[in-house]
C-alpha positions as CSV (number, residue, x, y, z in Angstrom):
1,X,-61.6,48.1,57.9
2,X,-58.4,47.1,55.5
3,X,-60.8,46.1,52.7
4,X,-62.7,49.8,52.7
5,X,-60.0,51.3,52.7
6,X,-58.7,49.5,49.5
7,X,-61.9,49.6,47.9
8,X,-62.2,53.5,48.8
9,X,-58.5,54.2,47.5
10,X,-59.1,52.0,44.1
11,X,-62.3,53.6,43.3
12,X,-60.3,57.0,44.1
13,X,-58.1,56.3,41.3
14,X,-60.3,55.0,39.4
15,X,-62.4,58.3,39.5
16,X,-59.2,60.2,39.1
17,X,-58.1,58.1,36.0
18,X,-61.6,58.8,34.2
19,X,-61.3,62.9,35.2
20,X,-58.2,63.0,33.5
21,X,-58.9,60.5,30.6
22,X,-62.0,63.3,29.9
23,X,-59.7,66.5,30.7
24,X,-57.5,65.2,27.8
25,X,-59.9,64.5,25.5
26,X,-61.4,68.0,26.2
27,X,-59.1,69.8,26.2
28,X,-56.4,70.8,23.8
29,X,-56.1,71.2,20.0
30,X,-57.8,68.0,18.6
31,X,-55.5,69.0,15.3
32,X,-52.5,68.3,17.3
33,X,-53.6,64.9,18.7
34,X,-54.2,63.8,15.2
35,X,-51.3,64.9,13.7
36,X,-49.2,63.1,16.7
37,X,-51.2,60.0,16.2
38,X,-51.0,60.0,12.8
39,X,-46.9,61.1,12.8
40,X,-47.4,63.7,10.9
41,X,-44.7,65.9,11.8
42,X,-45.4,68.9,9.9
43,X,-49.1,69.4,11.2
44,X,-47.6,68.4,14.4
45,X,-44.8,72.1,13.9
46,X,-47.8,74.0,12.5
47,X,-50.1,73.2,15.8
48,X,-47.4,72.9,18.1
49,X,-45.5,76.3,16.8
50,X,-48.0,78.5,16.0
51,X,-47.0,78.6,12.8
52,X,-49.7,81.0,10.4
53,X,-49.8,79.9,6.5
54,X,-46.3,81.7,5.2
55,X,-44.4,80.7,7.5
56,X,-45.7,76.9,7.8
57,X,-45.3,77.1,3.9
58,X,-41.9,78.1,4.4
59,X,-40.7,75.4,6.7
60,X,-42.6,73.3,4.5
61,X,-40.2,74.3,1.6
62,X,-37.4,73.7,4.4
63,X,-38.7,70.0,5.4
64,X,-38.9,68.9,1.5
65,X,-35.3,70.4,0.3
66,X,-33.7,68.9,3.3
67,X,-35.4,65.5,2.9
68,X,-33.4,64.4,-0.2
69,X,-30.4,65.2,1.6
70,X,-31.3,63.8,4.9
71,X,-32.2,60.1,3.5
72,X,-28.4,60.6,1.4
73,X,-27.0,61.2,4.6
74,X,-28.9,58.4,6.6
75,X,-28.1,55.9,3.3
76,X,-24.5,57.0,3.3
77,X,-24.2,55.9,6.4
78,X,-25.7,52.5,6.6
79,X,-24.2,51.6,3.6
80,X,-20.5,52.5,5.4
81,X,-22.0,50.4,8.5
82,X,-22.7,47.0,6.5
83,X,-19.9,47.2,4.7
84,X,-17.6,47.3,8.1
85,X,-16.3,50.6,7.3
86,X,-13.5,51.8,9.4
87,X,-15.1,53.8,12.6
88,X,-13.8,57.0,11.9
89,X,-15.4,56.7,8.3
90,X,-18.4,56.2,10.0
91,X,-17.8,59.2,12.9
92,X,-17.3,61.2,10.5
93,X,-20.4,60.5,8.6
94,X,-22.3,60.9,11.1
95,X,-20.8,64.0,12.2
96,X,-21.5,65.5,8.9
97,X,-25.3,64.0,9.0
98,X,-25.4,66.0,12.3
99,X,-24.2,69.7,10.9
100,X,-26.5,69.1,8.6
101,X,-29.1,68.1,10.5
102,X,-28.7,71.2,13.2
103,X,-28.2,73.8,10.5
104,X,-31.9,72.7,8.9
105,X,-33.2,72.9,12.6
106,X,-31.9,76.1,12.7
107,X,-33.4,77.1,9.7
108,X,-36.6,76.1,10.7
109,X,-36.5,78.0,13.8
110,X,-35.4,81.0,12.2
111,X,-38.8,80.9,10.2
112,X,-40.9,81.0,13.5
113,X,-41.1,83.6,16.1
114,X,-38.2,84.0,17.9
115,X,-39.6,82.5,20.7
116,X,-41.2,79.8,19.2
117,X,-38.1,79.2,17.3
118,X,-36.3,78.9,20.7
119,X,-38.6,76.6,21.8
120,X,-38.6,74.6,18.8
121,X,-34.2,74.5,19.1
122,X,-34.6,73.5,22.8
123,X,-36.6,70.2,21.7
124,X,-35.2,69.0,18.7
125,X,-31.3,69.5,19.0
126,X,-30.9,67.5,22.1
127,X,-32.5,64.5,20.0
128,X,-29.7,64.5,17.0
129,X,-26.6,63.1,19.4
130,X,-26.9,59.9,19.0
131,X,-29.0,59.6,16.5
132,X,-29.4,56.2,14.9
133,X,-29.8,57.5,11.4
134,X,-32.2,55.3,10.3
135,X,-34.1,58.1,9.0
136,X,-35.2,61.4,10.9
137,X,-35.1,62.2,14.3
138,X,-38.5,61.7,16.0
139,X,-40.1,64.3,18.3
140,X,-41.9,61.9,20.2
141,X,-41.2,61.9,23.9
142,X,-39.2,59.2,24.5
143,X,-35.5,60.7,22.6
C-alpha cells in the first residue's frame, strides 16, 4: 500500500512538473525569455516595460551616456580598494556611485509611463545598497 502511494504521488509530480515546464514555454513573451537568457538588459526593459520605439530609444540614449560614467565609478572604486584605501575614501565612493546610480534609475523611469516607471523604481533601487561595484547592478532575481 506504502509503495502505491509513493509511486502515485511521484508520478503526480511528475505530471505536474511537465504541465508547468509546457505552461512556461507557452506562455509568455518568447522576446523576454531571450533577452533574459541572453542578459540583454535593454531588450529585457523594452519587453518587461512596455516600452514603444521613442521611449525605448530614449532610455537607450540614457543606458549609453551613463555607461561611461558607471564603469569610472565602478573603476574608481576598485582601484581605491586594492590600493588599501582608507574606508571612508571608499564609503564615500561608493556613496557617490550610488547617487549616481539612483538618479539614472530615475531617469529611466521618468521616460516610461508613470506606472511602469514605478514599477521599474520598485525593482531596481532596492538592488544598489550593497552593491559590489563590479560593474552594474543585475536585475536577475537573486539581488
Amino acid at each position: 500500500m506504502t509503495r502505491n502511494l509513493l509511486l502515485t504521488l511521484l508520478l503526480a509530480a511528475a505530471v505536474a512538473a511537465a504541465a508547468f515546464g509546457v505552461a512556461f514555454v507557452a506562455s509568455g513573451d518568447r522576446a523576454l525569455r531571450v533577452a533574459a537568457r541572453q542578459g540583454d538588459a535593454l531588450e529585457w526593459l523594452r519587453v518587461e516595460f512596455s516600452l514603444d520605439t521613442e521611449r525605448f530609444a530614449a532610455v537607450r540614449r540614457l543606458h549609453d551616456e551613463f555607461s561611461i560614467e558607471c564603469s569610472a565609478h565602478c573603476a574608481a572604486i576598485v582601484a581605491a580598494r586594492e590600493r588599501s584605501a582608507p574606508a571612508a575614501e571608499i564609503a564615500a565612493l561608493e556613496e557617490h556611485c550610488v547617487g549616481a546610480m539612483t538618479a539614472h534609475f530615475r531617469q529611466v523611469a521618468a521616460r516610461m509611463e508613470p506606472a511602469q516607471g514605478e514599477r521599474y523604481l520598485a525593482l531596481v533601487l532596492p538592488r544598489i545598497r550593497g552593491h559590489s561595484h563590479q560593474g552594474a547592478p543585475s536585475v536577475r532575481l537573486v539581488p
